[in-house]
C-alpha positions in Angstrom: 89.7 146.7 128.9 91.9 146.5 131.9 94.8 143.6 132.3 92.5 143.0 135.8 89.5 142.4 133.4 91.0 140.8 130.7 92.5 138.5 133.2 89.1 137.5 134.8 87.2 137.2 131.3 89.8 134.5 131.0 89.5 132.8 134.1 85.5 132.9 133.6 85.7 131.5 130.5 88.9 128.7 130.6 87.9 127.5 134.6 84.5 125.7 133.3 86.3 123.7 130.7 89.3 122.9 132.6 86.8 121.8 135.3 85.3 119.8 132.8 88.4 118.6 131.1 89.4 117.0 134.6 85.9 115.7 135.1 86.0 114.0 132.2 89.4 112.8 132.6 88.7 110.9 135.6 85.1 109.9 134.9 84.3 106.1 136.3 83.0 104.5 133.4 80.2 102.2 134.6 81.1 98.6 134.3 79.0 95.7 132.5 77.2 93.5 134.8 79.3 90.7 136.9 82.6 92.9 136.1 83.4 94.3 139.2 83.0 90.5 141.3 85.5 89.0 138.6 87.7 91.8 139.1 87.7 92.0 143.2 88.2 87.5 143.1 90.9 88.3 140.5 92.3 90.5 142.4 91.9 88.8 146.0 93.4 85.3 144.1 96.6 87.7 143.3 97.0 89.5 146.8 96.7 85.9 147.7 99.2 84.6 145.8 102.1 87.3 146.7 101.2 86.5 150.4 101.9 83.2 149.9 105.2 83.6 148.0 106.4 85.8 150.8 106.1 82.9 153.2 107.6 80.8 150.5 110.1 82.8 149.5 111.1 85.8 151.9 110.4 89.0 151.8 112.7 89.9 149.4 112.1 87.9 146.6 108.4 87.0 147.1 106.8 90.1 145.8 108.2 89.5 142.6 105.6 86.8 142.1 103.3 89.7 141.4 103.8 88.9 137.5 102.8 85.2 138.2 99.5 85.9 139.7 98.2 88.1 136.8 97.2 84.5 135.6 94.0 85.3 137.3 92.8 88.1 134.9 92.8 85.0 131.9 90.0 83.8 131.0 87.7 85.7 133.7 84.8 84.2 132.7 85.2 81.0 131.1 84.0 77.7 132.1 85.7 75.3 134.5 87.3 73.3 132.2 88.8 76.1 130.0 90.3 77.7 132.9 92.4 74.5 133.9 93.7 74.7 129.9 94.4 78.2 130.2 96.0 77.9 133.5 98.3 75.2 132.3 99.2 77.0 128.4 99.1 80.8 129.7 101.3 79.7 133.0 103.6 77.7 131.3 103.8 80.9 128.4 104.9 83.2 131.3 107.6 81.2 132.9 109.4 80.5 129.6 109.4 83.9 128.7 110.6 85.0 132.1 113.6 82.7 131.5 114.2 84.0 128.1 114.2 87.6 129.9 116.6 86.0 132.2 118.7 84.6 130.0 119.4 87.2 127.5 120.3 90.0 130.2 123.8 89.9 130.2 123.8 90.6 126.0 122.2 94.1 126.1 122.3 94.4 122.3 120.3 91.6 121.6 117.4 92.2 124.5 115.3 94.6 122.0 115.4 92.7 118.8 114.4 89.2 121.2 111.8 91.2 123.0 110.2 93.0 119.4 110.3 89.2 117.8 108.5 87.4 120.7 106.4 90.8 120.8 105.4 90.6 116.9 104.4 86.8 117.2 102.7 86.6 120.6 100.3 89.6 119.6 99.4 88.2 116.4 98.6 85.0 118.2 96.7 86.0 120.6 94.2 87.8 118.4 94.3 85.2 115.6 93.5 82.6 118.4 92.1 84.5 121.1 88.0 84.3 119.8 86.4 85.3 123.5 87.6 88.3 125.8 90.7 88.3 127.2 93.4 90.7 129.3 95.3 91.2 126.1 98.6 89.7 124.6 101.0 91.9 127.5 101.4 89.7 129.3 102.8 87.0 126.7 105.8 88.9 126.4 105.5 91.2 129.0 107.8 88.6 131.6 110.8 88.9 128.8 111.1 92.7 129.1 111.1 92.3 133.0 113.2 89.4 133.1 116.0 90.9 131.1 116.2 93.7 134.0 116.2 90.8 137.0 118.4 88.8 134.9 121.2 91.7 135.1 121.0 90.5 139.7 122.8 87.2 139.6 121.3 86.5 142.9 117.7 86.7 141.8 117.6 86.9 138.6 117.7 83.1 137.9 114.7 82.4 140.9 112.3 85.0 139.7 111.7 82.2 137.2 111.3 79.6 139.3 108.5 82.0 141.4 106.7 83.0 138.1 106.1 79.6 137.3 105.1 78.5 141.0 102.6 81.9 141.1 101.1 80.9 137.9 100.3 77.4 139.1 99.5 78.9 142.7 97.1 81.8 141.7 95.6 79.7 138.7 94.8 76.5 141.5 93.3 79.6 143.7 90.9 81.0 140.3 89.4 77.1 140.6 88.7 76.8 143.7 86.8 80.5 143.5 84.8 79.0 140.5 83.3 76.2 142.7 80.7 77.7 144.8 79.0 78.3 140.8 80.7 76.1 139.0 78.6 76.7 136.0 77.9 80.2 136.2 79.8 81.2 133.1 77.9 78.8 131.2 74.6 80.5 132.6 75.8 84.3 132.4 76.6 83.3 128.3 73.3 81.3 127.6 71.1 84.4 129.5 72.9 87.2 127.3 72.6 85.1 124.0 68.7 84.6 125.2 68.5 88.4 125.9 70.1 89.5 122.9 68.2 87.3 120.1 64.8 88.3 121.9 65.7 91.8 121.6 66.9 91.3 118.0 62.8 89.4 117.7 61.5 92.0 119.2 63.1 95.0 117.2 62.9 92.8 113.6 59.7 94.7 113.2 60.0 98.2 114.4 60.5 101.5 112.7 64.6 101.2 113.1 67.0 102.0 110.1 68.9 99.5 108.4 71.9 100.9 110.5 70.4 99.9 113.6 69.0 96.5 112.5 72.2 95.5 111.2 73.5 96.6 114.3 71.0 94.0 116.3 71.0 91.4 114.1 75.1 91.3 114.9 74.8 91.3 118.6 71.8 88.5 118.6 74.4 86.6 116.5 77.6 87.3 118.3 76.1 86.5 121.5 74.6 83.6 120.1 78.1 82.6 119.4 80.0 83.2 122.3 77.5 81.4 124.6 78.2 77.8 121.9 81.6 78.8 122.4 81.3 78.9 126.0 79.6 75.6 126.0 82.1 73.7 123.7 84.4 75.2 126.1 82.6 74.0 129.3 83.2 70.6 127.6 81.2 67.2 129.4 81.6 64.7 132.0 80.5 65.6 135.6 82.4 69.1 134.8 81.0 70.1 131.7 77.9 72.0 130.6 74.4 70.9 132.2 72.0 69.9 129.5 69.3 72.5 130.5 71.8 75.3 128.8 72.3 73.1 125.6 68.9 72.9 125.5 68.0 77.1 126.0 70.8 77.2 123.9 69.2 75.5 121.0 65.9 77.1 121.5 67.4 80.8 121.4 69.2 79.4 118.3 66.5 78.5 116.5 64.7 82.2 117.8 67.3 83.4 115.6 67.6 81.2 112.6 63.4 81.5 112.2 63.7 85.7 112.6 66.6 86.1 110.2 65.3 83.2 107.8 61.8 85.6 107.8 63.6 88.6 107.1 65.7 87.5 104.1 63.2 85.4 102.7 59.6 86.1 103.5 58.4 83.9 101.1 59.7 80.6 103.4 57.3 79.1 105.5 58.7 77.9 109.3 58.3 74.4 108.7 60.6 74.7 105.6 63.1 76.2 108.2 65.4 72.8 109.5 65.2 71.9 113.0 69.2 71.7 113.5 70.4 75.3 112.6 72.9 76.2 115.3 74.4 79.8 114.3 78.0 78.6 115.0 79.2 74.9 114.4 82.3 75.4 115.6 85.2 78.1 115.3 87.4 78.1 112.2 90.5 75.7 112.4 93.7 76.8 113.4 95.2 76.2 110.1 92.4 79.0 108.8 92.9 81.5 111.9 96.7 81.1 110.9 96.2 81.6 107.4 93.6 84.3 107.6 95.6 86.7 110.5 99.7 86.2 109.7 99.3 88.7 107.4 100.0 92.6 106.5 96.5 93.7 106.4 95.0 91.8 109.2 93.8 93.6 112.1 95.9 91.4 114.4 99.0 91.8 112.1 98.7 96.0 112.5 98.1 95.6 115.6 101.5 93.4 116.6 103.0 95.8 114.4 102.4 99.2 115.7 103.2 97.2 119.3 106.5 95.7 117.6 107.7 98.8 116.4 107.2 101.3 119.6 108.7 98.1 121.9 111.6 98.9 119.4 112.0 102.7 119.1 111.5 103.2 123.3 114.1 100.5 124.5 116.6 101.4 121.7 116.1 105.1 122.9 116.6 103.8 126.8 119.6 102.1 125.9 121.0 104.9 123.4 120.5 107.2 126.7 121.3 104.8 129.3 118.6 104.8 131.7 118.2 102.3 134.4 115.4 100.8 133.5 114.5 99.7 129.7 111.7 98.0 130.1 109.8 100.3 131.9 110.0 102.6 128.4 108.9 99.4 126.4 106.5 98.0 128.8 104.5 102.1 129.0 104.4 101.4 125.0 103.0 98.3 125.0 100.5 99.2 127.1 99.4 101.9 125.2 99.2 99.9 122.2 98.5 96.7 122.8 94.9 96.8 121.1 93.9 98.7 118.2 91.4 101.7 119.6 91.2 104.9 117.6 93.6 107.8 117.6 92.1 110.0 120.2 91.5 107.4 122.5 95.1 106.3 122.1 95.8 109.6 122.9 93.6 109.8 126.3 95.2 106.1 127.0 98.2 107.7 126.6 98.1 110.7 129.0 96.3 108.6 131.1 99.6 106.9 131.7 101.5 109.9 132.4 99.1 111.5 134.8 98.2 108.1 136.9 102.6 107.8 136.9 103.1 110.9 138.6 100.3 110.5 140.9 101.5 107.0 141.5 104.9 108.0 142.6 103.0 110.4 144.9 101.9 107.2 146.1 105.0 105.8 146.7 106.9 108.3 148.3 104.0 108.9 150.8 104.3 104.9 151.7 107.6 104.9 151.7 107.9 108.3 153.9 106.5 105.9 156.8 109.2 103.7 157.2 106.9 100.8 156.8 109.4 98.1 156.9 109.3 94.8 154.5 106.4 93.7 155.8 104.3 96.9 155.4 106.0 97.5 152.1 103.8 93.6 151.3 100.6 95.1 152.8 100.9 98.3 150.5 101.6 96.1 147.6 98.6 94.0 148.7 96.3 97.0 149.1 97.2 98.6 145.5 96.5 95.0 143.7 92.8 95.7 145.3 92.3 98.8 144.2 93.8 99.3 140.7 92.0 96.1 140.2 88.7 97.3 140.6 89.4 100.8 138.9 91.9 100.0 136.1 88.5 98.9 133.9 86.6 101.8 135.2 89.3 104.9 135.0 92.8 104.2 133.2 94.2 107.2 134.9 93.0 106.1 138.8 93.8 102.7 137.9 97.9 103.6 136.9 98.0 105.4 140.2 98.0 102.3 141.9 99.5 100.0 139.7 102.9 102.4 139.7 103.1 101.9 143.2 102.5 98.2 143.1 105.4 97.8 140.6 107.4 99.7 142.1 107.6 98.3 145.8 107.3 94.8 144.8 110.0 94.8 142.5 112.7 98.3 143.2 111.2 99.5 146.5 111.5 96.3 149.2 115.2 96.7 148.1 116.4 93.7 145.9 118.3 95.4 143.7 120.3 98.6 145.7 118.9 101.1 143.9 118.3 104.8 145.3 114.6 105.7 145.6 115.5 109.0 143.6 117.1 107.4 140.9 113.6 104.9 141.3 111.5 107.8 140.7 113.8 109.3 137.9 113.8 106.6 136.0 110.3 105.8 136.4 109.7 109.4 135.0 112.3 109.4 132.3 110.9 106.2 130.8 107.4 107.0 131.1 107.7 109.7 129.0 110.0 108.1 126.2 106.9 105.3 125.9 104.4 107.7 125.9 106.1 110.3 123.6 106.5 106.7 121.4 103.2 105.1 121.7 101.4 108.4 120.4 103.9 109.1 117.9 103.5 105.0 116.2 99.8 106.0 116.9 99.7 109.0 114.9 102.2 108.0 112.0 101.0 104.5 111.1 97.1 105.3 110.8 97.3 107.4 108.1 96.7 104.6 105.0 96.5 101.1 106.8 93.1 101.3 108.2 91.5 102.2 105.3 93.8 99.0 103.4 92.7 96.5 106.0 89.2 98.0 105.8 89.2 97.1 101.4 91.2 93.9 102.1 88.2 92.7 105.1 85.2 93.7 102.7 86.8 91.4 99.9 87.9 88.3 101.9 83.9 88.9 102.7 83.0 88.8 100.0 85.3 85.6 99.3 83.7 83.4 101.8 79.8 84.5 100.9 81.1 83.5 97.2 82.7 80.1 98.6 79.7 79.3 100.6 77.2 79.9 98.2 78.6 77.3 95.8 78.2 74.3 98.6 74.1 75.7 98.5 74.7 75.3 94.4 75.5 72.1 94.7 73.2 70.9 97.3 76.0 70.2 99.5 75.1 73.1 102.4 75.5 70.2 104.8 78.6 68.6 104.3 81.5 69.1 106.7 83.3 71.5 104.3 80.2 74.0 103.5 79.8 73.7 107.5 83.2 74.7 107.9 82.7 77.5 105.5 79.4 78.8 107.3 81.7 79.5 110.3 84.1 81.5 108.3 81.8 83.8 106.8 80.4 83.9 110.1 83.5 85.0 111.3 84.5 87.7 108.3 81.0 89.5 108.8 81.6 90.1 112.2 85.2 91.6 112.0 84.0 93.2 109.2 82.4 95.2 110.9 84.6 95.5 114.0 87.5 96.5 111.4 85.6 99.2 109.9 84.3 100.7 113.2 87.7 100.9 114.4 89.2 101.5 110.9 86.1 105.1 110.8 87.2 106.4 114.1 90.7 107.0 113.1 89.5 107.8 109.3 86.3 109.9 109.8 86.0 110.1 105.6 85.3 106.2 105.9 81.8 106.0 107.6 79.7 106.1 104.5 81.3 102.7 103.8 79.0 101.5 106.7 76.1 101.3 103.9 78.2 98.9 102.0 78.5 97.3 105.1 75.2 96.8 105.8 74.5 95.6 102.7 77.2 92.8 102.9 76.6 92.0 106.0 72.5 91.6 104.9 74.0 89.5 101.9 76.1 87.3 104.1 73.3 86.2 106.9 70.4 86.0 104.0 73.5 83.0 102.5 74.2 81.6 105.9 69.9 81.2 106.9 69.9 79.8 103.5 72.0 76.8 105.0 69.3 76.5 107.3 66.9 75.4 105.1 65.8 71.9 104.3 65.8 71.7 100.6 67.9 75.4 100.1 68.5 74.8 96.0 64.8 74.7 95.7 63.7 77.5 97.5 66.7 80.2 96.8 68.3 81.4 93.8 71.9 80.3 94.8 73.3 79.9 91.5 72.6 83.2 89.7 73.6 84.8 92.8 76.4 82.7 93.0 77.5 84.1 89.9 77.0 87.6 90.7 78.9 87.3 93.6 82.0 85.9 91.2 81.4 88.9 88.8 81.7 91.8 91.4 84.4 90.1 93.6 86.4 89.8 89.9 86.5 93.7 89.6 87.9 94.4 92.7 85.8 97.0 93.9 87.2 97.3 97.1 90.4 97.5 96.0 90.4 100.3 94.4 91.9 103.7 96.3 88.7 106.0 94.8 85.4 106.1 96.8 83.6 107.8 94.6 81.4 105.1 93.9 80.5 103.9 97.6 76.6 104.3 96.9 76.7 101.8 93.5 78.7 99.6 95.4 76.4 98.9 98.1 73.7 99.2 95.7 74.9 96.4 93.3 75.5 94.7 96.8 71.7 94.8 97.2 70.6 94.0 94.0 72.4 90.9 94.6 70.9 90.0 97.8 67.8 90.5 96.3 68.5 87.8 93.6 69.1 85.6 96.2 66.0 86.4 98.0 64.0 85.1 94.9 61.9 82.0 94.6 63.7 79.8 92.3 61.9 79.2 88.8 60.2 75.7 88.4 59.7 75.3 92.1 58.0 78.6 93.2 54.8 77.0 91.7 54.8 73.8 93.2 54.1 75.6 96.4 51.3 75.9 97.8 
């Protein structure tokens, strides 16, 4: 074969996948229903806010409250109420940590240890406390990194602070007055997608599914039913709060659920036998618990702050140790990467995403900047971007970076605060964003070897825990007292991040997905002891007490504990043998029924 040929066979061969490669690369992932409206108003309520801290403040210093008006992407779609709180906590959160950026500038050696401590404890706050969806902890901490470069301008430094805070309150007084026109539509969009959920869950409780799938349903039906009490609790009452019309389809879709996975655990209970107050959720666990349970080594939101902690670390001491002119950029492309837990590849993908959208993004720049557009065209560039890589940030990492580089960029170097060149700009922007990137997939790479699979065993036995500590309140006939209710909401809570951990922990640790049988089979365990709760007289209709005991037996041996998984199968077998002790009519009352 010719060079000519050989040449061409490649070409025929390698142009289809790289065609696809970059197809897929910048595919627009769909978004869910209501997204893309929350994400044009948050973005409007932040182009909004810059504009009016231009006026405010000049020019010059007003684009800098781009940081301050990310308030809007908290809370998207919570109720009135809980957007005033977030406002208030998440506003007040920024502006402290901008002044502690501010404050540490001149004392270079300590800016990456302050920035890796508030880093390590913001993180693991916000998903210990954080229980709804959120933008992610970044920008907790993210106002130290920036203020410890503004801080190094004596001139501005000092007042970036002062605009943070007045953006936060400005764009978070803006995300109210958007909620007005539907004041209660977060309560509505929460009470519809519990509704749908559980009468899919009915629906499907009967068809020819596998128990994969049926776990799978029966966890949405119950995690929506969740979020839409949470969502009400949240709403709160008075003339602002929740309308009693969502209470009540609230309770009935409640109920739905409580009848369908009462019949499914134990089909020998009649309806009537089935208590008329049953809500799925009484509450969320106390902070003391969410504390307790999360500030530790093998919680997911532990490992996460970690593996954030430690690449905020390596990339700014590498800036520093080569002198580049911008170290937060290198910790701030890190973060990003890494701020939540997805798997290896995808961390990858996240990652180049960065790199790509960076270099087209400085395209960007140098293309607005080749126009001579003057302050004020430099704001209406700035304004345009916020737009844009608000509605595609969700949709296409890559697209989305290609504005937000450019948005940085001229609202904080560009509009010319701080004298640098716009060369040594784009260097440095470069430069940094490969040291985080480099960083970010290294961390990725090196600390998912062992600790999923360590978090995975340490989830399926604090499981296991609270089944064991709630089944002794149904013992004891005490299933309704304030502590047994307390502990229904815990195990309600370890089921479902059982299995979040365990999907997340599979996709970096392929030789872990036969533990989703166990899974399954605790997770069947678990709602069979939380419907018994449900029940008016559970001690006399389910076999609590030799369960109870079971329970104690196999959480004793430490079966998850154990590094061999040679015996997955007879652990989630003995997990269904126990289940189906509890499923049992107890003796001495079976026969009194009818």
């Amino acid at each position: 074969m010719s060079l000519s040929e050989s040449t061409r066979s490649f070409q025929e061969s390698f142009a289809p996948k790289l065609r696809s490669f970059i197809k897929q690369f910048f595919l627009l992932v769909p978004h869910a229903p209501g997204i893309s409206k929350a994400q044009l108003v948050s973005g409007i309520v932040s182009s909004l806010t810059l504009i009016a801290a231009v006026i405010a403040f000049g020019p010059t210093l007003g684009p800098t409250a781009l940081f301050g008006s990310m308030i809007a992407q908290w809370e998207a779609d919570r109720p009135f109420l809980a957007r005033i709180r977030c406002a208030l906590l998440i506003g007040g959160i920024m502006t402290v940590t901008m002044g502690i950026g501010v404050l540490i500038a001149p004392y270079h050696a300590a800016i990456v240890p302050i920035v890796v401590v508030l880093i390590l404890l913001m993180t693991t706050g916000y998903y210990s406390f954080v229980l709804t969806r959120g933008p992610g902890p970044l920008n907790l901490f993210y106002a130290t990194a920036i203020g410890s470069y503004l801080g190094q301008f004596s001139d501005i430094g000092l007042q970036t602070t002062y605009i943070t805070g007045y953006a936060a309150a400005f764009a978070g007084a803006l995300t109210l007055v958007a909620l007005l026109p539907n004041m209660h539509g977060p309560e509505e969009r929460a009470v519809q997608n519990a509704e749908q959920e559980v009468e899919a869950f009915c629906l499907h409780s009967h068809a020819n599914l596998s128990l994969h799938e049926r776990s799978a349903r029966r966890h949405t039906a119950y995690a929506a039913v969740n979020r839409g009490w949470l969502t009400l609790r949240a709403a709160g009452n008075g003339i602002l709060g929740c309308q009693a019309k969502h209470i009540n389809r609230m309770l009935a879709s409640n109920r739905a659920l409580s009848l369908q996975i009462t019949t499914n655990a134990y089909p020998h209970i009649r309806p009537e036998e089935v208590g008329t107050s049953t809500p799925a959720l009484r509450g969320r666990p106390t902070l003391f618990w969410l504390f307790q349970n999360n500030f530790h080594k093998n919680s997911v939101a532990w490992f996460t702050a970690f593996r954030v902690g430690l690449a905020a670390a390596i990339s700014g001491g590498l800036t520093q140790f080569l002198n580049l002119g911008h170290p937060y950029w290198a910790i701030l492309t890190s973060t990003l990467i890494l701020h939540r837990w997805i798997g290896r590849l995808a961390t990858t993908t996240r990652a180049l995403h960065r790199g790509v959208g960076t270099l087209l993004g400085l395209g960007v720049v140098s293309g607005v900047l080749s126009l001579q557009p003057g302050r004020w065209g430099i704001i209406a560039a700035i304004v345009v971007c916020i737009l844009v890589q608000n509605l595609l940030v969700l949709r296409n990492y890559a697209l989305g970076i290609v504005f937000v580089t450019p948005m940085a960029l001229l609202s904080i170097e560009a509009a010319g605060q701080t004298g640098w060149s716009l060369e040594r700009l784009m260097t440095d922007r470069i430069d940094e964003t490969l040291v985080g990137i480099t960083v970010a997939i290294l961390v990725t790479w090196t600390t998912t070897l062992r600790k999923p699979r360590e978090m995975m065993r340490a989830q399926f036995q604090r499981t296991l825990q609270a089944i064991e500590h709630l089944l002794r309140f149904i013992a004891q006939d005490l299933a309704s007292s304030p502590e047994a209710i307390h502990a229904r909401v815990v195990l309600q809570y370890e089921l479902l991040t059982t299995l979040a951990v365990l999907t997340q922990a599979a996709e970096d640790d392929p030789e872990l997905h036969p533990w989703h049988d166990v899974e399954v089979a605790m997770a069947d365990l678990g709602y069979a002891t939380l419907a018994a709760c449900w029940l008016n007289q559970p001690s006399h209709l389910v076999s609590a007490l030799p369960t109870l005991r079971k329970v104690t037996a196999l959480r004793k041996k430490e079966l998850f504990a154990t590094e061999k998984d040679t015996h997955i199968q007879c652990i989630a077998q003995h997990v269904v043998a126990i289940n189906r002790t509890l499923s049992e009519p107890v003796m001495g009352f079976a026969q009194e029924r009818p």
